[in-house]
N, C-alpha and C positions, 0 to 999 in steps of 0.2 A: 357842278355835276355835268355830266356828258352831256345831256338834255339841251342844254345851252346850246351847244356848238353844234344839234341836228335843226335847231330854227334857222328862217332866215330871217337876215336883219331890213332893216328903211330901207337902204344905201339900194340893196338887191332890189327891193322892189321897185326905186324910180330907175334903174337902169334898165329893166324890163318893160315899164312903160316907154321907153325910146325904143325898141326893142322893134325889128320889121316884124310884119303882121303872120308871116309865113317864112320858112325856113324849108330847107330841104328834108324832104324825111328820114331821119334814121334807123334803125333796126332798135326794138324795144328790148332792152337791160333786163334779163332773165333775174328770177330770186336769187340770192346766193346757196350754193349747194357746199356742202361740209366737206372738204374732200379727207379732213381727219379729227373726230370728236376725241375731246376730251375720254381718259379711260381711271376705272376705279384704283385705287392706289393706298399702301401701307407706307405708315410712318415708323421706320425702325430708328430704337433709340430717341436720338433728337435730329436726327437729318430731316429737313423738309424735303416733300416732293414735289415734283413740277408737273402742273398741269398743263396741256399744250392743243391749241384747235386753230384747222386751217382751210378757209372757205376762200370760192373764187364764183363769181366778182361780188366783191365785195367795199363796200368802200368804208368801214369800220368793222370793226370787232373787239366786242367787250364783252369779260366774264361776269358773272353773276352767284354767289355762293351764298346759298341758303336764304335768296331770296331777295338779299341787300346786292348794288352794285358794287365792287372793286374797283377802288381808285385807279383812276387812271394812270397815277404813277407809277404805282408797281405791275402796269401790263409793259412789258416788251415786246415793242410791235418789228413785224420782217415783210415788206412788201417785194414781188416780185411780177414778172410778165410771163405767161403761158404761150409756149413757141404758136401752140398749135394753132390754140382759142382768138389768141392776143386778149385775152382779158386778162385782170388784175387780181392775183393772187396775194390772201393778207392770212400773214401767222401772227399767232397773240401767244404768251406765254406766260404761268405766274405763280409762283411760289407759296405752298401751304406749309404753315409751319405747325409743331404739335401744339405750341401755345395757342392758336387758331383752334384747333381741333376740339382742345382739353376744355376753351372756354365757351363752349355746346352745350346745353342743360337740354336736358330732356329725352327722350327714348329715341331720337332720328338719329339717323347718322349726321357726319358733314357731308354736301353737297356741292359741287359747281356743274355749270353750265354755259355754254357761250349761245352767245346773240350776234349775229352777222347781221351787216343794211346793206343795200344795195338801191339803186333806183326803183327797184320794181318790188322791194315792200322789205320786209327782217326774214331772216329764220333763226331757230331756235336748236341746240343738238341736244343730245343724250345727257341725263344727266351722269356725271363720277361721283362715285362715293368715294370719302376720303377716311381710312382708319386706323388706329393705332395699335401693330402690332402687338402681341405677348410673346413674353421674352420667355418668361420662367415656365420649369414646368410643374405642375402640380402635386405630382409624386414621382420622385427619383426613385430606382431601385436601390435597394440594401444590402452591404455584403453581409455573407452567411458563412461557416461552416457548416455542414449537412454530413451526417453517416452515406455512408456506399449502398448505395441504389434505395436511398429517399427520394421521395417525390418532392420537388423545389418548384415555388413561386416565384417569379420574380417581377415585381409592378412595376407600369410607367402609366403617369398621364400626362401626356404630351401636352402646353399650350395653347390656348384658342386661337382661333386665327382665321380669316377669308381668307384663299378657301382654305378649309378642314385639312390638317395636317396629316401625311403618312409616315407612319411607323416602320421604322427595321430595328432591328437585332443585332451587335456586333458583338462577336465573341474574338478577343483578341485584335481587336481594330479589323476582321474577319464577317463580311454577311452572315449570318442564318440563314440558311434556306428550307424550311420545315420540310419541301416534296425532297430534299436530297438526305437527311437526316431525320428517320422520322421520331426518334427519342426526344425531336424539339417540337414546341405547339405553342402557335400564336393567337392568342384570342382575338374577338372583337373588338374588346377593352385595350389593345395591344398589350397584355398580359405576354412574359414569356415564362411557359413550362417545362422540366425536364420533367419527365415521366419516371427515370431510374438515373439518379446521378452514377454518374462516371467516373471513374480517377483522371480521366482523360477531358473532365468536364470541368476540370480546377482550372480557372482561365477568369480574367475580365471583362465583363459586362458593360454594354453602351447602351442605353436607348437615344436612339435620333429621329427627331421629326421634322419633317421640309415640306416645304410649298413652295409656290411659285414664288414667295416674298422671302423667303427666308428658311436657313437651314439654324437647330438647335440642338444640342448633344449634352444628354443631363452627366449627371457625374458617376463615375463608372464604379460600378460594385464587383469587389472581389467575392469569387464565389472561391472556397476550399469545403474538397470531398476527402474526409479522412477515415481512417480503417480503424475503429479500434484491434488490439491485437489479441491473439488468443492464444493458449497456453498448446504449445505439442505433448505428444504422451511423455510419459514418464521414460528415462531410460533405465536401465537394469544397473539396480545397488551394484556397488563397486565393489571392490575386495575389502576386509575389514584393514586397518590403517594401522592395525597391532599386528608386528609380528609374533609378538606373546602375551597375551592376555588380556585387559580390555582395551577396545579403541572405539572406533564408528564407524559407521557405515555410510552413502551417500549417495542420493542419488541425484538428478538435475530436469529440467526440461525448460523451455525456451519460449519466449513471446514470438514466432514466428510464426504461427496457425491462426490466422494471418498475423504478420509483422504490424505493429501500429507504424502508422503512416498519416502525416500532414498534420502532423498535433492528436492525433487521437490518442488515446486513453493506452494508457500500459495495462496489464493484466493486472491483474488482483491476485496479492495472493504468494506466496514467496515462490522463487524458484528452483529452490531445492530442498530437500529433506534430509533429515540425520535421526541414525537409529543407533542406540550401540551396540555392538557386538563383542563376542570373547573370543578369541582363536584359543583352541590349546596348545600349552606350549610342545613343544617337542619333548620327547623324556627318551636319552638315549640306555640301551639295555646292560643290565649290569649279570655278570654269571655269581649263580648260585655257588655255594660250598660244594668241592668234590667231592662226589658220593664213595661209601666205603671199595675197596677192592673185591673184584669179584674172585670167585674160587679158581683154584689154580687148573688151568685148563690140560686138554691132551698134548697141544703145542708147546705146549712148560709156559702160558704165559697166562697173564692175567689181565684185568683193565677195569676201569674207575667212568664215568660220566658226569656231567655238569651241563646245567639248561642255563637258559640269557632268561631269567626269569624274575632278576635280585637286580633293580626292576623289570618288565618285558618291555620291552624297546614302544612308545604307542607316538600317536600324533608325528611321524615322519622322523621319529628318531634314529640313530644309529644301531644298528644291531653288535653285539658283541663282537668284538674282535678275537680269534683265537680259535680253536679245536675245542670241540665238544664231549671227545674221548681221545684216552691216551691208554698205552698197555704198554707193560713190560715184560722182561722174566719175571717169574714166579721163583725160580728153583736156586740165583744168585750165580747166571751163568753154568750149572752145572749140565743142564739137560738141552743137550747140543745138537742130540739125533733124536731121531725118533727109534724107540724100542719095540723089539720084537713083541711077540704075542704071548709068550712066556714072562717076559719081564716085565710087561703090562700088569700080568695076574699078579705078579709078587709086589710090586709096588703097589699096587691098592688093598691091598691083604694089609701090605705095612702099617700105610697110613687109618685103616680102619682101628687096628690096633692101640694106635699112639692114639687116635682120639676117644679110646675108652679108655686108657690110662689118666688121659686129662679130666676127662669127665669126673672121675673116682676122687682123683687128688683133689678137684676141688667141692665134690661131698664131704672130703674130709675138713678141708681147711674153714667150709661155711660150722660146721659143725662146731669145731673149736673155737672158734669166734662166739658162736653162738652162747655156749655154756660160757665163756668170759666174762660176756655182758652180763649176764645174770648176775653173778656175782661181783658185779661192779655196781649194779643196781642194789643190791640186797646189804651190799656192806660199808663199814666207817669211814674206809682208807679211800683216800682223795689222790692221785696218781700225780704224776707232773706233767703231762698233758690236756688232764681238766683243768690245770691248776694254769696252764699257758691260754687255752680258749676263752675261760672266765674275762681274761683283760681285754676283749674285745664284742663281750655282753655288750646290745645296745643299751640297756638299762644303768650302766654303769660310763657312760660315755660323758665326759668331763670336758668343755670346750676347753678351747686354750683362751688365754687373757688376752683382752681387746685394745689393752698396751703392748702390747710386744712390739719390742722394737728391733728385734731381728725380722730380715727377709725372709721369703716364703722360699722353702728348697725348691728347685727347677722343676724338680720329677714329682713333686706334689701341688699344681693348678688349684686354684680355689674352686669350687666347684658353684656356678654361678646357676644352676637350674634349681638350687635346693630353696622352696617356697619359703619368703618370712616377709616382715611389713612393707618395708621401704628401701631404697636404697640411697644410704649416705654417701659422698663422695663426687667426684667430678662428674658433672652431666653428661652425659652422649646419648648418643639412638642405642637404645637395645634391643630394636629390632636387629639392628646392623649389627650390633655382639653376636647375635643367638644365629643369622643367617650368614654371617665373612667367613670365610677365611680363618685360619690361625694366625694370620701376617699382623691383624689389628691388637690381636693378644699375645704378643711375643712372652713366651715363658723360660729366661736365660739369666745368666749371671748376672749382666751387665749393669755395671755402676750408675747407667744411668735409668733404672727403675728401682723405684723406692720402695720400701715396706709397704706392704698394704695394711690399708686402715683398716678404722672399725666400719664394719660392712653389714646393712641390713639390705637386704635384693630382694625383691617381689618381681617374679616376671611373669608378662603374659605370652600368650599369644599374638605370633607375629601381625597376623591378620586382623587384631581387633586394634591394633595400634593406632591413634587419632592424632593426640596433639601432645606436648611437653607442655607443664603449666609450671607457675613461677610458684614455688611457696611463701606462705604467709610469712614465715619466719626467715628469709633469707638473708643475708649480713649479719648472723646472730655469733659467727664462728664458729658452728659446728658444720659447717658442711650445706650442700643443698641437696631438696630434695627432687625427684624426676617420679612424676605420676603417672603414669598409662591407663588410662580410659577406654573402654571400648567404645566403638561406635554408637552402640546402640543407647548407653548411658549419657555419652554427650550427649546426643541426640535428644533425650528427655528433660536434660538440665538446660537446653535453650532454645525450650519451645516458649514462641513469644508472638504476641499480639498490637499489631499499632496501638492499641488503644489504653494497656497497661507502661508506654513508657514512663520512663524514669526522668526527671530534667535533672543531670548532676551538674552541678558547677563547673564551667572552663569548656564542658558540651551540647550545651544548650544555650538558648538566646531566644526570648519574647519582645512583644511588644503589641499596642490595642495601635490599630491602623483603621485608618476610614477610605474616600474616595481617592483622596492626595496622593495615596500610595506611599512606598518607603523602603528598607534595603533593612534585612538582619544578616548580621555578620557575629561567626562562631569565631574569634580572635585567634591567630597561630596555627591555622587548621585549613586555611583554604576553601572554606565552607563559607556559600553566603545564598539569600533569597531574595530577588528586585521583585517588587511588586509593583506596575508600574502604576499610572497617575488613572484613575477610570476603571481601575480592575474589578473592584470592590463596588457594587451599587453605591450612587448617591444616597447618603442618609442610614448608613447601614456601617456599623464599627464590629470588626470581629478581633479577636487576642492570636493573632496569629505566633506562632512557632516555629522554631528549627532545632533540630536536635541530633548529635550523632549516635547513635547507638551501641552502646559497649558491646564486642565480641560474645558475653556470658551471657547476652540477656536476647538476643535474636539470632532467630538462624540465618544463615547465608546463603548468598541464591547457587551458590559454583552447584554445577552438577556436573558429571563424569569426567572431563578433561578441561572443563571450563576453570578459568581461575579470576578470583575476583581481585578488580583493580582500583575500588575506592570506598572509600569509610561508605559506609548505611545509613542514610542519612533520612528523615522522618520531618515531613513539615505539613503544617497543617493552620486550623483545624480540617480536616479529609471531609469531602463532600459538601463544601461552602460554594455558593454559588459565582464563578468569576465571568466578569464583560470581557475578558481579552486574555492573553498567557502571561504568566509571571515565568520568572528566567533562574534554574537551581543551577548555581556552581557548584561541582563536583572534581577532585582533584583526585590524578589517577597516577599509574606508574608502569601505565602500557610504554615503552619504545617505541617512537614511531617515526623517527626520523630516517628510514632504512628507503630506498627507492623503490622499491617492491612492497605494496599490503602484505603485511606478514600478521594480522590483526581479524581476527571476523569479531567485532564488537557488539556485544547487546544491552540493551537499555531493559533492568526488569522492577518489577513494582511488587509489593507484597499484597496479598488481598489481608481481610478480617479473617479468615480463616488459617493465617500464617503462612500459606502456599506462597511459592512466588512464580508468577507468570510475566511472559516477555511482552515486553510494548513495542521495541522496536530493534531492529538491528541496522545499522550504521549502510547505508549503502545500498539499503534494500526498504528503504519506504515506499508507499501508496500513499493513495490518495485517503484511507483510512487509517495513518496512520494517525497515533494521536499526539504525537509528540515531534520534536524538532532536534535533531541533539546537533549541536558546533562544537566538530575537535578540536582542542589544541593541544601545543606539547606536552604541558604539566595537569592541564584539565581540562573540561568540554563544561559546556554550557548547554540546560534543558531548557528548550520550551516548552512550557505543558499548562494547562487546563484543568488537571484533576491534582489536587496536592494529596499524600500519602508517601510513602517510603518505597528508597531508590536504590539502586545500587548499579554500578556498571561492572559488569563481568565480559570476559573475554575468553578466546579459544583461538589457537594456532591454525593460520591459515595455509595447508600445504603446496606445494613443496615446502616451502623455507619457515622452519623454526621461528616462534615468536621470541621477544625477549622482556623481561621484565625487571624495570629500574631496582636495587633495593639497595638497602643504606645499610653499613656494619657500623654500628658505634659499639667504643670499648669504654665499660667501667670498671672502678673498682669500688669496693664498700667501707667505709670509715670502719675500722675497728680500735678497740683497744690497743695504746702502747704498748703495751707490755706482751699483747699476743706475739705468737710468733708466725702464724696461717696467715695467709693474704693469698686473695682468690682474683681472677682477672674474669669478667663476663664477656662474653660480645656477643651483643645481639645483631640481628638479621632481620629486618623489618622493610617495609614497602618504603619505596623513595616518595613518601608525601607528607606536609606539614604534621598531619593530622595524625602518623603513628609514630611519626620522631616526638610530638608532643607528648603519645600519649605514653612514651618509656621515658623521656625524663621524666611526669608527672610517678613516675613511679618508686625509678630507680631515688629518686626525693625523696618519696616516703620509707624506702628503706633506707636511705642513708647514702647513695650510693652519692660517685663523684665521674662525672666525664671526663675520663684523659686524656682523649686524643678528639679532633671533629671526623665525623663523621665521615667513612668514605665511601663513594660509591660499587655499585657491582651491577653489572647485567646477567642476569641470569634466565637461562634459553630454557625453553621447552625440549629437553632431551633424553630426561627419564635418568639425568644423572645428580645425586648427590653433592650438596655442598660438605666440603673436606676440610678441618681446622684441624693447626699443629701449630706447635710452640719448639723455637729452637735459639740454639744459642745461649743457655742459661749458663751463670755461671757456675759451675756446680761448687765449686770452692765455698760457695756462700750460701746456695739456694741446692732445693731440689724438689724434684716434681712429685707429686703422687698422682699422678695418671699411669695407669696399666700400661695405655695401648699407645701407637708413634701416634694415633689421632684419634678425632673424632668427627661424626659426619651427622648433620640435618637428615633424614629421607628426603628424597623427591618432593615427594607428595603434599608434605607436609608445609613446605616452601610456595609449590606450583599451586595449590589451592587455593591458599591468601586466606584460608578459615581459621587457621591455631590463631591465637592471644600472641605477642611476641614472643619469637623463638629467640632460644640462648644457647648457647655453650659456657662451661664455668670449667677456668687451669686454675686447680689446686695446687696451691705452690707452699713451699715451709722455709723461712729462713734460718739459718744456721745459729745466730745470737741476736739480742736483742741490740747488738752495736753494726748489726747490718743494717743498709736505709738505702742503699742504692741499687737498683735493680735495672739491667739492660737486657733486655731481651728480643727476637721476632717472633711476631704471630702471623700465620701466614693461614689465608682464607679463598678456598678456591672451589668451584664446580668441578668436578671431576669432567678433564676432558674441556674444560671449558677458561672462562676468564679468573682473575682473582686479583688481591687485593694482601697486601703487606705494611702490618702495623710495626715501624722503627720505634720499640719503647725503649724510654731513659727516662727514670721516674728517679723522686725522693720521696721512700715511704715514709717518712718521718714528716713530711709536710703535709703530702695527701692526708694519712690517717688520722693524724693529733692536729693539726691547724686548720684543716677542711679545706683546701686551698677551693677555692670558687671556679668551675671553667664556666664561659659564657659561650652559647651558642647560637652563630647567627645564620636564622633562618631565611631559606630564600624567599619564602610569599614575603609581603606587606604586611607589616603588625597593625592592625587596626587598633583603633587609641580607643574605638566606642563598638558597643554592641550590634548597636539599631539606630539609623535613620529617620526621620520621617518628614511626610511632605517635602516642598523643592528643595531642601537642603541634602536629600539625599539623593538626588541627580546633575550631573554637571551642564546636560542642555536643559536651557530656560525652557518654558512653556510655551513664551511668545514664539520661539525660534521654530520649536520641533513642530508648533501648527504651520505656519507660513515654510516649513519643509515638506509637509506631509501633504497640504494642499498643491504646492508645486510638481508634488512626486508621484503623486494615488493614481493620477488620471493616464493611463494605457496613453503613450503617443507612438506616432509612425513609424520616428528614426529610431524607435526603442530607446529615447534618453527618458526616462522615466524611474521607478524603484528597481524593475529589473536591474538597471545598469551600475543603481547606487550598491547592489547587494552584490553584483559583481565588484568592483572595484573595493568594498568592505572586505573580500570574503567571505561573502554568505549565499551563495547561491550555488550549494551543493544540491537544495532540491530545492524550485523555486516553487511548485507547485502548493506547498504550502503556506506560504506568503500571500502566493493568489487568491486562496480561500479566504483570508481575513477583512472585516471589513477599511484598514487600513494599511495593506502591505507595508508601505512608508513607514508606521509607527511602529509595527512590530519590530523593522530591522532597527530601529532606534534603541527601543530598550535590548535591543542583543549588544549592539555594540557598548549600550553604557553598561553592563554587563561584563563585556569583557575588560572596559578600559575601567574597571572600579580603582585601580592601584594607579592608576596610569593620566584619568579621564581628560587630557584637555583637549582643546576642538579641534586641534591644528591635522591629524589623521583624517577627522572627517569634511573639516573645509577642504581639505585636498583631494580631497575622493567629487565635492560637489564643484570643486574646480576643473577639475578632468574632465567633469558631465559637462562642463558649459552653463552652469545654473550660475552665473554671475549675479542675476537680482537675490537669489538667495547669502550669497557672498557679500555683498552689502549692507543685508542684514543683522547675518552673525558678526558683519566688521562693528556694527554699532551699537547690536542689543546684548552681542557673548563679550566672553572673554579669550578672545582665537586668541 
């Protein structure tokens, strides 16, 4: 220890006894004075600091901390001479380390201190504290979004520290200066307030604290001030969208009252409205019959009048073309001048005359007449003019025979208004009979119209015209029949209730499902329901269903110009309670591959009371909405939470016409050999699995046979009829009993998507039972629009007597099995899609998270409701297994989580799937 080396030794003291008795005197060696103490100090991090003191005269110096000496090895001594003094100036210097510091028990701090000697006794200096910074700080502020002019907190507690740390504010690596902005306030707590957030206040936040030891800047909080937005007024309905008759009306208004801004909230609520309306049409004016001649005037002339009143021109029609009066001579050229005043008198004298001569003559001729009758009445003899009118008594009226096989004379038309049962014979719109033209009913020699048949006609009214239905008895060889319905009688015959379905065979599909979850699939129908794994409570089995619904037995959601684009579909049980959404495929026969929305699509649901109200329209969801739809070309896939019955219906988005897929298939019916009739049907049905299934499932039970496949047709929204004709026959062998050059679908009937399969039926007759080959075209077109041309080259002798089999291959997937259940009815494992979902749920910075997997999917049409779930990740999973049900392997969705850079996820589907 030091102590040592301030004694003196022997050796000192005998040389002091040799030592002269007296010496000169010197000047006495002052205390040593400090000229720089040790000063208090932080240890940041792990850097030791240097403690340093510097005393003159001094002839040691040695530190002392907390009480113990410090060795003297670790002082660093500096000795030096003072010009002025000439005394000896001594620096000591020495290093605290935090491990020093840390190994301090008890409530002191650490301390040193220095000890100067000198000859004339020690001093003592100041003591240092020595202490260990704080780095961290105790509450970081938080980013927020905040609504527009919310009052916002934002915390800091700065680190402990000698001395006490001050607080600023940096908005944008920017000071606060609360006197220069006073919307800002600083607390004591160094709290910062905005008083009324700003748009201008969306910026990032620092809190920093410094002292003399150290400067610390916590982690910076994004503040965002968003708008929600709000709806502008209404604008004023537009013109109605019919130039004759019904259409809609439309009005709009806009989220810019205020604009949503920074992520705020969209408006609630759609943005525009439709009402319908009816324009009348225009009715141009027709003139009445000319009225008799008037009396012969003084001019010698006469004249007649006629009004525009047959009908009166209304709704912007054209008025009559032509004169309204006309006059002539009266006297046949002969009265040229005008006559004097003398031959005025005599000419009216004339004619008074002549018209009492006339008068007389025909007193006399009623007279004799008169007495005639009587005597025709009173006697035996039967004349030869009663005996000619008798043959045209309706009582005696004898139809002609329903065989006749001569044609009908030119100048005698059947007369197709006269009421009886039915009508036997080739199918067509008789709406379109009773309102064309004569062009569709040509009534002429021509070799190529045949005798008319035996003919029963029922007609109605144009305007109660609904749908054509197929009869019971069709392929029977007598003809088919065509029924007409009103409205109002459909309308009673398919009033229908979720809860009375029917499960008929080939349309339905059950199965009892628990938590596992599972997949029902309607086979050749493009119908299926994923349930996924957790839907269903734990411990909790319901018999869930799907079902399509026959056209007779429900109504359909179309209303005014809407037309419906897929089967009806009913799953259930309705109102079972689900943990997450199950996923309804629905196949449609919208066109949509056009560059321009030409589509306004809606999602509608049937309540218990048969009504059907909308859930959602495609493009126009909220945050209330309840549903999720994903289009695709042939079908869309629902998200939804509530099971009950669906249907997707659509409506032409203007300017440009929508267009609607449909499929023509041509049959014919097995008859007897020996008949001679053979009829060709083609139907017109929707391009989807589910109504090509369900006219073969028919044309089967009658009998029928598929000739040709199926070919496509687009058919537009444009208020024009589809048009069938038959050409080409050869009449040498064959001949048609169709009236007209064609027949035509209505519009409406088409554009709807509500009739049962629509048909057309060429009634054709061969000439002997040694004909069997038949070539013909049928040709099927939209007036004005697209169309479609069946090349037929048939052997009726095959088709009818040997059934020849056609097989038809359909484009969905045949599914081999009904129903699913448990992991065998999904293609990603359980293990994989948790260790995706955990990787994916969690919101990150660079946005590689589910947002971006639902981009690179295609599912991030609205992402907002993804965010609502508690597993966004798992939702978009069971969409995609969903749509890849025909498809399912990993290799689409490894490459979508290759894209994101999720390689630890890649690694796993390398080893636990089947990529």
């Amino acid at each position: 220890m030091i102590s040592e080396s301030m004694c003196w030794t022997s050796s000192d003291y005998s040389e002091a006894e040799v030592l002269p008795d007296s010496f000169p005197s010197a000047p006495a060696e002052p205390l040593p004075e400090f000229l720089l103490e040790p000063e208090d100090a932080f240890i940041v991090k792990n850097r030791p600091v240097q403690m340093r003191c510097r005393a003159s005269p001094a002839t040691q110096i040695y530190f002392k901390c907390n009480g113990e000496w410090v060795n003297q090895n670790d002082h660093i001594t500096r000795e030096s001479l003072d010009q002025i003094t000439g005394l000896v100036v001594r620096e000591v210097d020495i290093s605290v380390s935090r491990t020093q510091v840390e190994e301090l028990f008890g409530l002191e701090d650490y301390w040193c201190q220095c000890v100067a000697w000198s000859s004339a006794g020690t001093t003592k200096s100041n003591r240092a504290y020595v202490r260990i910074a704080c780095q961290t700080f105790e509450q970081e502020p938080l980013g927020r979004e905040v609504r527009l002019e919310q009052e916002v907190l934002l915390q800091c507690r700065p680190p402990e520290g000698m001395p006490a740390a001050e607080v600023d504010w940096l908005k944008n690596e920017d000071v606060i200066d609360p006197s220069q902005d006073s919307n800002f306030l600083i607390t004591i707590d160094h709290d910062l307030i905005i008083k009324q957030a700003r748009l201008s206040d969306t910026a990032n936040y620092t809190c920093v604290a410094r002292n003399v030891v150290a400067k610390r800047r916590s982690s910076t909080a994004t503040l965002i001030v968003y708008v929600s937005g709000g709806w502008s007024s209404w604008t004023e309905w537009s013109e109605c969208n019919a130039q004759c008759g019904r259409g809609w009306q439309r009005r709009t208004r806009s989220c810019t009252n205020p604009a949503p801004l920074n992520g705020g909230a969209f408006c609630e609520g759609p943005p525009f409205q439709r009402v319908t309306c009816t324009t009348l049409c225009p009715v141009d004016g027709g003139w009445t019959e000319w009225a008799k001649w008037s009396a012969c005037g003084t001019e010698c002339t006469h004249w007649r009048s006629r009004e525009c009143q047959a009908p009166p021109p209304r709704n912007g029609g054209k008025h009559c073309s032509g004169s309204m009066m006309e006059s002539k001579n009266c006297t046949e050229g002969l009265c040229t001048r005008t006559l004097g005043p003398g031959m005025g008198v005599a000419v009216y004298a004339g004619l008074v005359v002549a018209l009492l001569l006339c008068v007389i003559l025909a007193l006399c001729v009623g007279g004799l007449a008169y007495r005639r009758r009587r005597r025709h009445l009173h006697g035996d003899i039967t004349d030869s003019s009663s005996a000619l009118t008798t043959a045209f008594h309706p009582g005696n009226y004898k139809p002609p025979r329903q065989d006749n096989p001569h044609p009908l004379h030119p100048s005698a038309p059947p007369d197709l208004t006269a009421t009886a049962g039915a009508f036997r014979g080739p199918l067509f719109s008789l709406q379109q009979a009773v309102n064309d033209s004569p062009h569709k009913i040509p009534m002429t020699t021509s070799p190529l119209l045949d005798p008319l048949p035996s003919l029963k006609i029922k007609v109605y009214n144009s305007s109660t015209l609904s749908s054509l239905e197929l009869p019971a008895d069709m392929g029977s060889g007598d003809g088919e029949i065509l029924s007409l319905k009103s409205v109002g009688t459909v309308g009673r015959e398919r009033e229908y209730h979720s809860h009375t379905l029917s499960r008929e065979p080939g349309l339905s599909t059950s199965a009892t499902m628990g938590n596992l979850g599972g997949r029902l699939t309607i086979p050749n129908t493009g119908v299926s329901l994923l349930v996924p794994p957790g839907t269903i409570p734990q411990g909790k089995f319901y018999e869930m269903y799907l079902i399509i619904n026959k056209w007779d037995k429900t109504t359909l959601p179309s209303e005014g110009s809407q037309t419906v684009l897929s089967p009806v579909v009913s799953c259930g049980p309705s109102g079972m309670l689900l943990n997450r959404p199950v996923v309804l495929t629905l196949p449609h026969c919208a066109q949509l591959d056009t560059p321009t929305p030409d589509w306004t699509l809606t999602l509608k649901t049937q309540t218990h009371q048969g009504a059907w109200e909308e859930v959602l329209t495609v493009g126009e969801e909220t945050l209330s909405s309840p549903c999720y739809l994903q289009l695709e070309e042939e079908c869309c896939h629902v998200l939804m939470e509530q099971l009950g019955t669906y249907g997707l219906v659509g409506q032409s988005c203007p300017p440009q016409p929508a267009c609607k897929r449909l499929q023509l298939a041509l049959f014919a019916p097995r008859a007897p050999c020996l008949s001679l009739d053979y009829s060709l049907r083609i139907y017109c049905i929707h391009d989807t699995p589910h109504a090509l299934k369900e006219v073969l499932d028919l044309e089967r039970s009658l009998g029928g046979v598929l000739l040709e496949d199926p070919k496509p047709l687009l058919f537009k929204d444009s208020y024009h009829n589809l048009r069938l004709s038959i050409h080409d026959i050869p009449h040498t062998h064959w001949r048609s009993k169709l009236l007209a050059k064609y027949q035509e679908i209505p519009f409406y009937h088409i554009w709807s998507g509500s009739q049962r399969p629509l048909h057309c039926t060429f009634s054709l007759e061969r000439g002997s039972l040694a004909v069997s080959q038949l070539t013909c075209k049928i040709c099927v077109r939209q007036v004005e629009g697209e169309g479609q041309i069946f090349q037929l080259h048939t052997d009726i002798q095959e088709v009818m007597c040997y059934g020849r089999h056609t097989v038809m291959l359909i484009k969905h997937k045949i599914m081999s099995s009904l129903h699913l259940l448990g992991p065998y009815a999904f293609r990603l494992p359980d293990s994989i899609r948790q260790k995706i979902c955990a990787s994916l749920d969690a919101p990150s910075a660079r946005g590689c998270d589910w947002r971006l997997l639902a981009r690179s999917l295609g599912f991030d049409r609205y992402l907002n409701y993804f965010a609502t779930k508690p597993s966004p990740t798992g939702v978009l999973l069971d969409l995609w297994e969903a749509c890849h049900q025909g498809d399912a392997d990993l290799v689409s969705l490894a490459t979508a989580l290759e894209e994101m850079g999720k390689s630890e996820v890649l690694v796993v589907m390398t080893t636990d799937g089947d990529c």
